[in-house]
C-alpha positions in Angstrom: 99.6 -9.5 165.3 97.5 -12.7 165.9 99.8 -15.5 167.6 98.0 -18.2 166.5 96.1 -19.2 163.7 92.8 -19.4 165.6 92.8 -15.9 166.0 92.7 -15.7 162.4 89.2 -17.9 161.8 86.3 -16.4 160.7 82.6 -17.8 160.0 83.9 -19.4 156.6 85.6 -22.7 156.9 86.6 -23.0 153.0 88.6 -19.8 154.4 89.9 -21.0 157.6 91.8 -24.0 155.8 93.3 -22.0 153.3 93.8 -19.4 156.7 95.6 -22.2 158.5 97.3 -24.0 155.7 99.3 -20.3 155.1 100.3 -19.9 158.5 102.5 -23.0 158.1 103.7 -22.2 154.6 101.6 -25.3 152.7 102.8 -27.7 155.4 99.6 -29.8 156.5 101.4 -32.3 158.6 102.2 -29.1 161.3 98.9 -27.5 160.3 97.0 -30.9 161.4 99.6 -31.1 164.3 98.9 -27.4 165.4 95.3 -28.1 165.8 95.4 -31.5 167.3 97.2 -29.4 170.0 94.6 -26.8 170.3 92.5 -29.7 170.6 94.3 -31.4 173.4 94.6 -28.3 174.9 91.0 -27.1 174.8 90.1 -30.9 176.5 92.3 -29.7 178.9 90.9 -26.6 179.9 87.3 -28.5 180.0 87.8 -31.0 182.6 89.5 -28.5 184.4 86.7 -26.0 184.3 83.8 -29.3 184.9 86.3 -30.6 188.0 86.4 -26.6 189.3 82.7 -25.8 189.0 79.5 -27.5 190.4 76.1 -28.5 189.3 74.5 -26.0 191.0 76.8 -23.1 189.2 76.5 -24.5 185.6 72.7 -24.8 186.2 73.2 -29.2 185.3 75.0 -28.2 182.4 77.8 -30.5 182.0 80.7 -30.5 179.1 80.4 -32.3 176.4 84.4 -34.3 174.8 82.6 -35.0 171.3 80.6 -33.1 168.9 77.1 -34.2 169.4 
């Protein structure tokens, strides 16, 4: 059994929402609050991962904090 919702997504967002919105029984205030975590946590991981690795191992590539 998935212990997220983000397990649950597929290539349909019309379906995630609805996906995400069950998971927290119609509540949107802990659906939004959910994902702002995953968020967070995801930022997280990246400046982790761009402080850990070097130029020369991500071949210049470098992370990106906002949809282009």
């Amino acid at each position: 059994m998935p212990s997220s919702p983000a397990e649950l997504l597929s290539e349909q967002p019309g379906a995630d929402v609805e996906l995400v919105l069950a998971w927290h029984h119609g509540d949107a205030r802990a659906a939004i609050a959910t994902l702002l975590e995953d968020c967070r946590h995801l930022r997280q991981q990246m400046a982790l991962t761009e402080a850990s690795s070097s130029v020369g191992f991500t071949r210049g590539w470098r992370p990106a904090y906002e949809r282009p």
